[in-house]
N, CA, C and O atoms as a Tinker XYZ file with bonds, in Angstrom:
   468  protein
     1  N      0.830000   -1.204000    0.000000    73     2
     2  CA     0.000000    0.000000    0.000000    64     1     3
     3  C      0.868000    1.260000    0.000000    63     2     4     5
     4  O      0.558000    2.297000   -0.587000    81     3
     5  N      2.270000    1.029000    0.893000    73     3     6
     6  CA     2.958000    2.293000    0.790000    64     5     7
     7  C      3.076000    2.496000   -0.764000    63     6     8     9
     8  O      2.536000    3.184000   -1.630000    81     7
     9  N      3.963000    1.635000   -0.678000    73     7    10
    10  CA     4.190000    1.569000   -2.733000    64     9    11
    11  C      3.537000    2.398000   -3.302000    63    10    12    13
    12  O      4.073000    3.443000   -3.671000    81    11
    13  N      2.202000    2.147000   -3.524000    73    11    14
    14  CA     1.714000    2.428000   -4.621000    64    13    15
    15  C      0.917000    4.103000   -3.879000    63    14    16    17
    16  O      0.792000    5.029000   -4.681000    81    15
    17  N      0.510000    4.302000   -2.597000    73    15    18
    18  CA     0.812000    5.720000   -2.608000    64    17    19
    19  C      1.732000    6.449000   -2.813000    63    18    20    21
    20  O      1.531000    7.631000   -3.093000    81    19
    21  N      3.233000    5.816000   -2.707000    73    19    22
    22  CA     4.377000    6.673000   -3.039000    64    21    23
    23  C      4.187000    7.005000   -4.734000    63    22    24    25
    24  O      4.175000    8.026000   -5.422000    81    23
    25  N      4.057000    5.628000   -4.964000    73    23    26
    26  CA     4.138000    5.630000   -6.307000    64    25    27
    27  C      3.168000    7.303000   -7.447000    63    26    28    29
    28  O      3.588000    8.000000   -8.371000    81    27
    29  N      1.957000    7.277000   -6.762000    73    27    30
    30  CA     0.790000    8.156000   -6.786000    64    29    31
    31  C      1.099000    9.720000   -6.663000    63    30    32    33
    32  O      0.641000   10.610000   -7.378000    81    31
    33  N      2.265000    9.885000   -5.248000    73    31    34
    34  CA     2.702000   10.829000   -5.276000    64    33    35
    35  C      3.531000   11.011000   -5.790000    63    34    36    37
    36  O      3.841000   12.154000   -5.453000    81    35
    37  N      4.461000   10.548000   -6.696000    73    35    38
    38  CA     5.640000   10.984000   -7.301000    64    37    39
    39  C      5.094000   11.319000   -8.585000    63    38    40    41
    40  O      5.679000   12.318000   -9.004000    81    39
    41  N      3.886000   10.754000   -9.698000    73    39    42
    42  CA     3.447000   10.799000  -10.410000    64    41    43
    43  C      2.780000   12.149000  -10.408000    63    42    44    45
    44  O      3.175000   12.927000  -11.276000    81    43
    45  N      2.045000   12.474000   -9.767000    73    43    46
    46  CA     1.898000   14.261000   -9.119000    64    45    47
    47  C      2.601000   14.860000   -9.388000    63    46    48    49
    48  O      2.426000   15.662000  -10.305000    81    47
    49  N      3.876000   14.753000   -8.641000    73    47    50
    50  CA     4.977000   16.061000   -8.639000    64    49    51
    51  C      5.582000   16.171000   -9.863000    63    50    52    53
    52  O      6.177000   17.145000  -10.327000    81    51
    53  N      5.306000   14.678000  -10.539000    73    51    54
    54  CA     5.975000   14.645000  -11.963000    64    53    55
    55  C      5.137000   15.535000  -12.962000    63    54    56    57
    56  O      5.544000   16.241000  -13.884000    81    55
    57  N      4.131000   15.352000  -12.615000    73    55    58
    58  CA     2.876000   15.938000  -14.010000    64    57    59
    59  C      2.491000   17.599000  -14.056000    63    58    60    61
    60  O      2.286000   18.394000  -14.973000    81    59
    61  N      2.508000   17.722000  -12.061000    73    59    62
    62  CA     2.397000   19.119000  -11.680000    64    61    63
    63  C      3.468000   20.224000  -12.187000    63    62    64    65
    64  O      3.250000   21.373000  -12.571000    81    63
    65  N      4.951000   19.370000  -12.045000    73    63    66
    66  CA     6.394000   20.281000  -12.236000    64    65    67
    67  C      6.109000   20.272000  -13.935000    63    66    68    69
    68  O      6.308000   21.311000  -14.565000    81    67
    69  N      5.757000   19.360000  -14.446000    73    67    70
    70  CA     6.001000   19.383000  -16.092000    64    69    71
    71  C      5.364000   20.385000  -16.697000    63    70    72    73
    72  O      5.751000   20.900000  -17.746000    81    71
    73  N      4.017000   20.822000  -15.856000    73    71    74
    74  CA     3.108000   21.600000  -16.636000    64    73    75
    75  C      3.803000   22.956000  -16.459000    63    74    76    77
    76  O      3.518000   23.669000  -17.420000    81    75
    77  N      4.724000   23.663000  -15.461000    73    75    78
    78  CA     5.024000   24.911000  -14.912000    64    77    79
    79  C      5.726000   25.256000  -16.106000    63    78    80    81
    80  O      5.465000   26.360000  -16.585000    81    79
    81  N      6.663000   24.451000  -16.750000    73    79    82
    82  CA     7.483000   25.250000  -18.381000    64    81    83
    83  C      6.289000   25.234000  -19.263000    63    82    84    85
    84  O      6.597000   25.241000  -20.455000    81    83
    85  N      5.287000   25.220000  -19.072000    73    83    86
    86  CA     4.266000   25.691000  -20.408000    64    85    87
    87  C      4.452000   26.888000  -20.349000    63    86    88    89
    88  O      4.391000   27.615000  -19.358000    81    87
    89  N      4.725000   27.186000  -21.579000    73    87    90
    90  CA     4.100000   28.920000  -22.005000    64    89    91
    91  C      2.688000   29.091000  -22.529000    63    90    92    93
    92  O      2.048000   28.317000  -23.242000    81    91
    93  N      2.301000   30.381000  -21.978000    73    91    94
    94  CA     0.851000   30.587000  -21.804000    64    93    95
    95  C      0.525000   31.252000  -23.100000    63    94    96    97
    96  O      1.317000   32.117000  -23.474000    81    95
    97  N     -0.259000   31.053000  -23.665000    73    95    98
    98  CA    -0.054000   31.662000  -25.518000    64    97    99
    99  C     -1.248000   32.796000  -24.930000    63    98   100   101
   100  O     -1.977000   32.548000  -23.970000    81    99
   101  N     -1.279000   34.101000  -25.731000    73    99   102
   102  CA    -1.738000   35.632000  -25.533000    64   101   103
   103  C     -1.587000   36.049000  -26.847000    63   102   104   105
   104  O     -0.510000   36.124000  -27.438000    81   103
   105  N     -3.032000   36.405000  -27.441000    73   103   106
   106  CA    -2.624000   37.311000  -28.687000    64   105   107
   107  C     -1.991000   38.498000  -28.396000    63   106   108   109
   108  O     -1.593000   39.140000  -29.367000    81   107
   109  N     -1.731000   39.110000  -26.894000    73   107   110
   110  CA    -1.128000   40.150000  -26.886000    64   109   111
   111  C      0.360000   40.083000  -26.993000    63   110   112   113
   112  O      0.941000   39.311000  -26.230000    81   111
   113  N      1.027000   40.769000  -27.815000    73   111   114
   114  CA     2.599000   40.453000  -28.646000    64   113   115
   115  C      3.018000   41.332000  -27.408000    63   114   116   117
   116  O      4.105000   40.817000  -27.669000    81   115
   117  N      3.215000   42.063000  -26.431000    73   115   118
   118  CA     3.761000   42.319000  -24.997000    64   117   119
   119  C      3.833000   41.192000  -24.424000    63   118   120   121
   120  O      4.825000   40.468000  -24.339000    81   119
   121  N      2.441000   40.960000  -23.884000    73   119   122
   122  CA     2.121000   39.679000  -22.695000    64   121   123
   123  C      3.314000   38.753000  -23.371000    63   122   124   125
   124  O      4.438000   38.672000  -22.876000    81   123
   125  N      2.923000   38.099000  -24.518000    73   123   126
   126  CA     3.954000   36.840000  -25.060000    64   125   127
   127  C      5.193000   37.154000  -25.054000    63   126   128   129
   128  O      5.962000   36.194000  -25.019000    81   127
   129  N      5.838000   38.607000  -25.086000    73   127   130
   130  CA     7.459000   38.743000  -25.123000    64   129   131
   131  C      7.405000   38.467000  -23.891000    63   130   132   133
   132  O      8.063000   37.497000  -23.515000    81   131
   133  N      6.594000   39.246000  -22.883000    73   131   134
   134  CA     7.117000   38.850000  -21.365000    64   133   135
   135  C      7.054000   37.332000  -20.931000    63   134   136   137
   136  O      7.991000   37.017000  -20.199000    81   135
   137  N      6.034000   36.185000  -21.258000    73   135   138
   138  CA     6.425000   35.202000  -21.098000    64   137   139
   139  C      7.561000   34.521000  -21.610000    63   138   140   141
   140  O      8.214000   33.849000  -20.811000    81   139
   141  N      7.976000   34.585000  -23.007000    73   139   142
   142  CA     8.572000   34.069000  -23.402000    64   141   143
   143  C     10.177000   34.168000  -22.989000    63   142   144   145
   144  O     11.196000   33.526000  -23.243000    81   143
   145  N      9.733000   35.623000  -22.018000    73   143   146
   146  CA    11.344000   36.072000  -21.462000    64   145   147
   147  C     11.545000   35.627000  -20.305000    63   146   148   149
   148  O     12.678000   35.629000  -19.824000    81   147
   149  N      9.911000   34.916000  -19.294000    73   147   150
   150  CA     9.922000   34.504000  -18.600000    64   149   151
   151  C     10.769000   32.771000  -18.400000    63   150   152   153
   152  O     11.244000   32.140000  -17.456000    81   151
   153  N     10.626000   32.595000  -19.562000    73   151   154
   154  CA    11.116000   30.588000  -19.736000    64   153   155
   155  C     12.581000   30.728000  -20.598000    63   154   156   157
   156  O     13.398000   29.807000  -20.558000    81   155
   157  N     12.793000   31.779000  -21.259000    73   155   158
   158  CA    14.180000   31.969000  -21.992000    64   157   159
   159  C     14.437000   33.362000  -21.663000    63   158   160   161
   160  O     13.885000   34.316000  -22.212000    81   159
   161  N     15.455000   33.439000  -20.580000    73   159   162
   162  CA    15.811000   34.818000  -20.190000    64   161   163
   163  C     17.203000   35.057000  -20.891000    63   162   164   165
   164  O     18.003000   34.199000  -21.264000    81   163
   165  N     17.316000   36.672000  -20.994000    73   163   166
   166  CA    18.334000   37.360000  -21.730000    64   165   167
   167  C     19.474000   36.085000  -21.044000    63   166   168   169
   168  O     19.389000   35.536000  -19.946000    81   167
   169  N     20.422000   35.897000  -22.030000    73   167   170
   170  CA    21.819000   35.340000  -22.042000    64   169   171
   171  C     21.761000   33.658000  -22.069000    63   170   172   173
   172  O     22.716000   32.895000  -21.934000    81   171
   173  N     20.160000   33.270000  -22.315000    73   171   174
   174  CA    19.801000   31.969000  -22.137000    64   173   175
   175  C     20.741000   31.373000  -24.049000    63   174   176   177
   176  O     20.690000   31.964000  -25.128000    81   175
   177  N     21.674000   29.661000  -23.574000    73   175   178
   178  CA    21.683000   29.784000  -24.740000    64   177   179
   179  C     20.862000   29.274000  -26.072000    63   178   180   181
   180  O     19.789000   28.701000  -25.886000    81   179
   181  N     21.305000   29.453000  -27.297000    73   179   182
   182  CA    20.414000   29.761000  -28.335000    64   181   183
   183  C     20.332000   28.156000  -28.532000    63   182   184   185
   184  O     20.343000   28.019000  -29.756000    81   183
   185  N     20.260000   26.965000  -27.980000    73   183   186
   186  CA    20.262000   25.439000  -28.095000    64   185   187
   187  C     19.249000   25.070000  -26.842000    63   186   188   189
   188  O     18.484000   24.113000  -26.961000    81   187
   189  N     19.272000   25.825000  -25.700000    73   187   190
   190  CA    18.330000   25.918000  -24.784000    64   189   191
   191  C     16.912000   26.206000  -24.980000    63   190   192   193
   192  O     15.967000   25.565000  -24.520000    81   191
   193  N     16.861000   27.628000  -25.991000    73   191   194
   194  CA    15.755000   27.832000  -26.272000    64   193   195
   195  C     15.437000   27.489000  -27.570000    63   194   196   197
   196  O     14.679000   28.272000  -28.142000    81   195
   197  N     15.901000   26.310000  -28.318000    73   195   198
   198  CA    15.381000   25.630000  -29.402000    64   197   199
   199  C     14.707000   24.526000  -28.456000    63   198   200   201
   200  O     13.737000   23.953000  -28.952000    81   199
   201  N     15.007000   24.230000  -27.435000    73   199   202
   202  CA    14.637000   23.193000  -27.015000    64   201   203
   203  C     13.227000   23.184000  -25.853000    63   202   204   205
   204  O     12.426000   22.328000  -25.477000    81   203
   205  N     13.464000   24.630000  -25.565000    73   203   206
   206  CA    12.207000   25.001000  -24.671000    64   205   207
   207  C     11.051000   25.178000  -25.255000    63   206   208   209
   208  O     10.088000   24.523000  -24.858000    81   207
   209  N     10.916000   26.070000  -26.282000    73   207   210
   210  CA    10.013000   26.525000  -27.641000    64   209   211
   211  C      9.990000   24.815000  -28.179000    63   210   212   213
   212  O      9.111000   24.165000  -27.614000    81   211
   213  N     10.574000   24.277000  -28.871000    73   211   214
   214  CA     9.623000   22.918000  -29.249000    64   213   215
   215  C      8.870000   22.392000  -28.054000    63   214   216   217
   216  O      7.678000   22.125000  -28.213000    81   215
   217  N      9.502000   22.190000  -26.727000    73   215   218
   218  CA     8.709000   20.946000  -26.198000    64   217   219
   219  C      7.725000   21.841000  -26.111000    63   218   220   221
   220  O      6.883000   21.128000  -25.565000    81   219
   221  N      6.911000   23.478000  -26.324000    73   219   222
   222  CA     5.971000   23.961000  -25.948000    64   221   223
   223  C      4.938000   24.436000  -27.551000    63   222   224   225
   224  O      3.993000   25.208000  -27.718000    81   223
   225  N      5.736000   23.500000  -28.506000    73   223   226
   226  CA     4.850000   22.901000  -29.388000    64   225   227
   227  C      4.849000   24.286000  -30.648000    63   226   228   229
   228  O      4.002000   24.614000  -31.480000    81   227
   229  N      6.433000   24.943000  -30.246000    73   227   230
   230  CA     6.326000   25.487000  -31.690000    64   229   231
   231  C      7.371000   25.166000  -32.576000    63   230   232   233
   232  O      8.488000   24.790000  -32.219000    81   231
   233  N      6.913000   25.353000  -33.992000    73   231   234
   234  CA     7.956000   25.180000  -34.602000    64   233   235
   235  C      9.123000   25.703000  -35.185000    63   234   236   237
   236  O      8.915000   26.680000  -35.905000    81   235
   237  N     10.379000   25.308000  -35.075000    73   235   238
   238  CA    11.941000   25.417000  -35.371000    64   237   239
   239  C     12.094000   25.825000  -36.347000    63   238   240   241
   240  O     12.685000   24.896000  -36.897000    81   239
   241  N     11.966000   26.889000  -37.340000    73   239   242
   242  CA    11.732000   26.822000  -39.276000    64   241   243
   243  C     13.424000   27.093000  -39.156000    63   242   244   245
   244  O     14.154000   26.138000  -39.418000    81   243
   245  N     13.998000   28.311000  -38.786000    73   243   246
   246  CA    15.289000   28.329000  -39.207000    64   245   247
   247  C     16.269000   29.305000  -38.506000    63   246   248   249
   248  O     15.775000   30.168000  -37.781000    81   247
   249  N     17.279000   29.261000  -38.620000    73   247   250
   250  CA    18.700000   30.535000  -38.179000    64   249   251
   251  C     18.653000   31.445000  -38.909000    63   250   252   253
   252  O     18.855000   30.844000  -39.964000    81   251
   253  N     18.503000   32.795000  -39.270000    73   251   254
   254  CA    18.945000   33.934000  -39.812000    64   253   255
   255  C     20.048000   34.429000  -38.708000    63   254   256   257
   256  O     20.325000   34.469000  -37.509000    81   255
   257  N     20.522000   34.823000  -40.209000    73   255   258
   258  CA    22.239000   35.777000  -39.720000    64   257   259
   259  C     22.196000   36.632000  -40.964000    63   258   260   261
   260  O     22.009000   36.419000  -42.162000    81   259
   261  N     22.550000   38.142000  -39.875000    73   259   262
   262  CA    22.440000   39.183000  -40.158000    64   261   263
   263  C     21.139000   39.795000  -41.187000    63   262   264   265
   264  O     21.266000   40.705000  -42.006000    81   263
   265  N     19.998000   39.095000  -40.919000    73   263   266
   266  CA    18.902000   39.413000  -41.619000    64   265   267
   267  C     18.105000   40.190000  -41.269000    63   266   268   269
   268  O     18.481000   40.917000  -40.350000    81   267
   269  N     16.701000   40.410000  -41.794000    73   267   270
   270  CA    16.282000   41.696000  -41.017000    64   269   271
   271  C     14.599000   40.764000  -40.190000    63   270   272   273
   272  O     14.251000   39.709000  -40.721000    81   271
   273  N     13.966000   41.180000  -39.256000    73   271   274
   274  CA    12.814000   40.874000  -38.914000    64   273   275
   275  C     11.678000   42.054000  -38.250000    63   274   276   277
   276  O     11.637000   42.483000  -37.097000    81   275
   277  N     10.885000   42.359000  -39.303000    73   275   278
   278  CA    10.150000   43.164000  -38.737000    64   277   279
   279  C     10.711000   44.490000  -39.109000    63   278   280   281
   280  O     10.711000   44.738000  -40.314000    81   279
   281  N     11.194000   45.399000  -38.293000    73   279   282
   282  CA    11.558000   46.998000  -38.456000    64   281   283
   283  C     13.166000   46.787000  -37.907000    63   282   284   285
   284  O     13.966000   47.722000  -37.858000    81   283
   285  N     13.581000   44.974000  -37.387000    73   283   286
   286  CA    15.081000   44.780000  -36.696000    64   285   287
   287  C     15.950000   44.701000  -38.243000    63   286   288   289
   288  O     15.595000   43.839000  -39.047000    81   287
   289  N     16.593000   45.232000  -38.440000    73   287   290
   290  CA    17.826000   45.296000  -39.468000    64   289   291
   291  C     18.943000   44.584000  -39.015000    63   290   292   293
   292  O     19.334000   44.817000  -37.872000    81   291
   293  N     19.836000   43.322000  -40.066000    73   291   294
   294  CA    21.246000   42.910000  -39.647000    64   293   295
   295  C     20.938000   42.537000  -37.803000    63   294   296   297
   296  O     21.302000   43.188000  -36.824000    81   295
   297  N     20.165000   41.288000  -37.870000    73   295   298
   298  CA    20.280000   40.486000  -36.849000    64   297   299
   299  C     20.315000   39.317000  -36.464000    63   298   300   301
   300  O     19.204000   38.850000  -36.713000    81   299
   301  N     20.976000   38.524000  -35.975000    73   299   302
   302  CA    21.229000   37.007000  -35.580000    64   301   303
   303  C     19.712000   36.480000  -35.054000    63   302   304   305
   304  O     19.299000   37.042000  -34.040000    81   303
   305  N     19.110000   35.758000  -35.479000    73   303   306
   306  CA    17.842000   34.744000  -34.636000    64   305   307
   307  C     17.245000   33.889000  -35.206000    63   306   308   309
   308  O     17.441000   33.657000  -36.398000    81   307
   309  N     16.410000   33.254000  -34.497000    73   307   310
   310  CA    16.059000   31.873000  -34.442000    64   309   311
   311  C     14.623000   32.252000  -34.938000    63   310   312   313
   312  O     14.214000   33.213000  -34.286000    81   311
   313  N     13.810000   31.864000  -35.780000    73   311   314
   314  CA    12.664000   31.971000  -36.248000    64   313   315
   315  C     11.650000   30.381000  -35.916000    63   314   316   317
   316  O     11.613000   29.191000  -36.228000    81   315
   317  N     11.147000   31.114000  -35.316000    73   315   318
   318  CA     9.715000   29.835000  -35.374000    64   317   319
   319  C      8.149000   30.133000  -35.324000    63   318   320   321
   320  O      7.882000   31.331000  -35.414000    81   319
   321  N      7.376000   29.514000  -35.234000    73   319   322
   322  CA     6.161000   29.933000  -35.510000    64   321   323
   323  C      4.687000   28.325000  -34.866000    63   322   324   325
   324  O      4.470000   27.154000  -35.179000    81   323
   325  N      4.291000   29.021000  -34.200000    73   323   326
   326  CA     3.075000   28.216000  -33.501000    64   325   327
   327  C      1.305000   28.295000  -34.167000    63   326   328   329
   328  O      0.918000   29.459000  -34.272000    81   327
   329  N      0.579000   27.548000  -34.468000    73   327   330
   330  CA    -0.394000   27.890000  -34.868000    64   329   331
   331  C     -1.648000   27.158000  -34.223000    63   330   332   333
   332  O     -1.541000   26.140000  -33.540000    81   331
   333  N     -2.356000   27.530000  -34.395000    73   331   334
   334  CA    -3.679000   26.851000  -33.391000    64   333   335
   335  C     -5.150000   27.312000  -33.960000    63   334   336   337
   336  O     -5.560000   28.468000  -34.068000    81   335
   337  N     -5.647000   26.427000  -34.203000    73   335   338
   338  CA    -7.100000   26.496000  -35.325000    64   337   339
   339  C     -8.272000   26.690000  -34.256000    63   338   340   341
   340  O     -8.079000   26.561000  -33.047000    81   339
   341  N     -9.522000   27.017000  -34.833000    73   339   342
   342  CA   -10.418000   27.844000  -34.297000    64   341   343
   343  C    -11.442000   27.118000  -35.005000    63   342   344   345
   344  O    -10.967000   26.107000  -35.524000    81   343
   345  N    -12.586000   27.257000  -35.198000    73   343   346
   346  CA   -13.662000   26.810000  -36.433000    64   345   347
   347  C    -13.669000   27.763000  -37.577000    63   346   348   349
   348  O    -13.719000   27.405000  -38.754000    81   347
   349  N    -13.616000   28.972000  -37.175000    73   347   350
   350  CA   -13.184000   29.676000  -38.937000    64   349   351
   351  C    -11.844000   30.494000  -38.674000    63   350   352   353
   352  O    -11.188000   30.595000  -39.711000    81   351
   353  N    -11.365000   30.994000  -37.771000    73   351   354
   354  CA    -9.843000   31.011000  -37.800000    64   353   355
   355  C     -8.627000   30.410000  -37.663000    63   354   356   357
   356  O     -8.748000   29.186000  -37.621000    81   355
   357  N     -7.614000   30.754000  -37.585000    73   355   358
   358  CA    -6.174000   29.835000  -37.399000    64   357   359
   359  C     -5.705000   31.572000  -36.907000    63   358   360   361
   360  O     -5.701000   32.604000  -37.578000    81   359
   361  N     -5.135000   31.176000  -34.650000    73   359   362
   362  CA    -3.949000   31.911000  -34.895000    64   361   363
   363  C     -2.842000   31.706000  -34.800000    63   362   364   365
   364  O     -2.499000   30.715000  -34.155000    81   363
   365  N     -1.720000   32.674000  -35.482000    73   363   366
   366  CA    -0.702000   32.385000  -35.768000    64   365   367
   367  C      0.252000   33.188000  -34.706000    63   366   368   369
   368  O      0.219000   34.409000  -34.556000    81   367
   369  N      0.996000   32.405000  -34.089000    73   367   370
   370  CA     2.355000   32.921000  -33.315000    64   369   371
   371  C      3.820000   32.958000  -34.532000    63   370   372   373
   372  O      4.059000   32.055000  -35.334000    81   371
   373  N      4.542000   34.097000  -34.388000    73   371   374
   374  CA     5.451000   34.302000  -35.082000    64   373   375
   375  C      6.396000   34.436000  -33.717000    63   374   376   377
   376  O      6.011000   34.753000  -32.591000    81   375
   377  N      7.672000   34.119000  -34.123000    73   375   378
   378  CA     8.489000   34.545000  -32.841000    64   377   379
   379  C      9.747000   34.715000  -33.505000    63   378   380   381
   380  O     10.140000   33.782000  -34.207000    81   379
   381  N     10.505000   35.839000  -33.393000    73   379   382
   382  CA    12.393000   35.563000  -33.713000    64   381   383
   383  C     13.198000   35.791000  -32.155000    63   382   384   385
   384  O     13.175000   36.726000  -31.355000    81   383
   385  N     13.848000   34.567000  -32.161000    73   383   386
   386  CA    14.236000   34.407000  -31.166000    64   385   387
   387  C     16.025000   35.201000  -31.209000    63   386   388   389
   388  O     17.014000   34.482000  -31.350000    81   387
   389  N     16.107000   36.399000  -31.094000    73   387   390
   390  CA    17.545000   37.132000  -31.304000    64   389   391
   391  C     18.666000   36.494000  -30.366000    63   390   392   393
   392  O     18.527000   36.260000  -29.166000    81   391
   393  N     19.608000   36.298000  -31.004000    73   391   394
   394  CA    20.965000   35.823000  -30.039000    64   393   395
   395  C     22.212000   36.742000  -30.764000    63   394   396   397
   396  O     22.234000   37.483000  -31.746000    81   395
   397  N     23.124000   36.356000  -29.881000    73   395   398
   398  CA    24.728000   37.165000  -29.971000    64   397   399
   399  C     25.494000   36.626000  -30.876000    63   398   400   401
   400  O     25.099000   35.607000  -31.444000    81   399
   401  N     26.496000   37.083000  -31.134000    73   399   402
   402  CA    27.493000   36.201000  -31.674000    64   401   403
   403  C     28.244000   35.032000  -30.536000    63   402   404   405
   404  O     29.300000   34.434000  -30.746000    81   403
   405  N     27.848000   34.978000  -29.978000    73   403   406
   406  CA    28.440000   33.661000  -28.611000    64   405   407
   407  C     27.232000   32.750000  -28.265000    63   406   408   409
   408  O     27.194000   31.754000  -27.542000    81   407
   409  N     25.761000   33.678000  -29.345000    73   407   410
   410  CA    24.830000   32.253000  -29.361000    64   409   411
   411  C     24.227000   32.297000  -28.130000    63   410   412   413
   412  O     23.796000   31.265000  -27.615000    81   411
   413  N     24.116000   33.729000  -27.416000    73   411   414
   414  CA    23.769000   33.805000  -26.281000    64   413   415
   415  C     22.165000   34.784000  -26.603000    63   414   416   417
   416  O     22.251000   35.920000  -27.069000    81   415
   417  N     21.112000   34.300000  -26.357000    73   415   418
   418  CA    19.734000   35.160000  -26.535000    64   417   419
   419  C     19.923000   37.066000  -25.882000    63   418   420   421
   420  O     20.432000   37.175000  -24.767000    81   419
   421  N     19.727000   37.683000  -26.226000    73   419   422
   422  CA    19.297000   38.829000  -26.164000    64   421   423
   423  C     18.142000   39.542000  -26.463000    63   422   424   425
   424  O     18.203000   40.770000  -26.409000    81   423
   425  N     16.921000   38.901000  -26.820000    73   423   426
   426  CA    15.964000   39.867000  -27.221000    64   425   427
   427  C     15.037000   38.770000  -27.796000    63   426   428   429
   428  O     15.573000   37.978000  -28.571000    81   427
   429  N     13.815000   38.623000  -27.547000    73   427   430
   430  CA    12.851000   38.139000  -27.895000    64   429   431
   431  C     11.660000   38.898000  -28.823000    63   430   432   433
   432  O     11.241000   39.869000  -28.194000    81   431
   433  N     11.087000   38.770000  -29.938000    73   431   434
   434  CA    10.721000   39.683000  -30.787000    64   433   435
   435  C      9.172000   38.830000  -30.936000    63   434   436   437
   436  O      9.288000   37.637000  -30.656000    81   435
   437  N      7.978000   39.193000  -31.269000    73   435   438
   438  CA     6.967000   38.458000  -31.273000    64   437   439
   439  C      5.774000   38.679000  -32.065000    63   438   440   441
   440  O      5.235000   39.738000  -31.745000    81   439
   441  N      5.118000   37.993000  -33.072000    73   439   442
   442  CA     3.980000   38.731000  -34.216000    64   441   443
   443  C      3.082000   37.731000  -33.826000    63   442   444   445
   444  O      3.427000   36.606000  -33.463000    81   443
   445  N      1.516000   38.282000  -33.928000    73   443   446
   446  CA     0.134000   37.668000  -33.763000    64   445   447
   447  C     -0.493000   37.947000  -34.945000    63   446   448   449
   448  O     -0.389000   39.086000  -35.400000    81   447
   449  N     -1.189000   37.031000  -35.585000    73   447   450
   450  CA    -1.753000   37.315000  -36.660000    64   449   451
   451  C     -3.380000   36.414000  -36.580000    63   450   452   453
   452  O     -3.217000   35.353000  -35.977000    81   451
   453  N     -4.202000   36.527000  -36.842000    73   451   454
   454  CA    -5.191000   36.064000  -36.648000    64   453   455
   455  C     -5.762000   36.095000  -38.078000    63   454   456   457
   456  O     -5.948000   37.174000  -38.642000    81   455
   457  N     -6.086000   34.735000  -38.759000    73   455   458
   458  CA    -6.150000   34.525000  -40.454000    64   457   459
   459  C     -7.285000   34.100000  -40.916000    63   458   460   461
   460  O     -7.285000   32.954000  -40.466000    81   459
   461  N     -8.341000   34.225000  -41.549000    73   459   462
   462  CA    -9.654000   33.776000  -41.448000    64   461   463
   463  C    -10.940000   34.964000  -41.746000    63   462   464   465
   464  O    -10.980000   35.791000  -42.657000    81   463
   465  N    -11.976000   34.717000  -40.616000    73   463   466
   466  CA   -13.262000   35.757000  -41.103000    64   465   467
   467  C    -12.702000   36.976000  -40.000000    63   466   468
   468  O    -13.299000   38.049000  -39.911000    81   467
């Protein structure tokens, strides 16, 4: 009987701790930089947060170097993009994930687009 209450409680702490790295998706492009700075903070590295952003179910498209995103000119980052369907919309998370030349994050950048009626 101990067993399998131990067992019960470890399964808890396992499922409870797993859910805390979810990122909370917000069409507001603030709210989402601040989370996203919340789970990948400035100097986090750029292999860390390929790896945080997938397990939270977005996708990896590619590396730009020295490209531009948005109104950012000649910058290092990680591009990915999350999407999530509706009955007549799909929204879309855009994210460039900016890093250093040492591959170290600096700046989180973020687009909402909402596609449909």
């Amino acid at each position: 009987m101990k067993r399998i209450l131990s067992a019960l409680i470890l399964t808890i702490i396992f499922f409870s701790a797993k859910g805390q790295n979810k990122i909370k998706l917000s069409e507001d492009t603030l709210l989402m930089r601040k989370e996203f700075l919340t789970h990948i903070p400035i100097g986090t590295d750029t292999a860390d947060a390929i790896k945080i952003l997938t397990e939270n179910k977005f996708e990896y498209y590619s590396r730009y170097q020295n490209d531009e995103f948005l109104w950012h000119k000649n910058i290092n980052y990680l591009f990915f993009y999350h999407e999530e369907y509706e009955i007549l919309n799909t929204l879309k998370w855009q994210v460039a994930v900016v890093y250093d030349s040492k591959g170290k994050i600096t700046d989180i950048l973020v687009v909402f687009h909402v596609i449909g009626l």
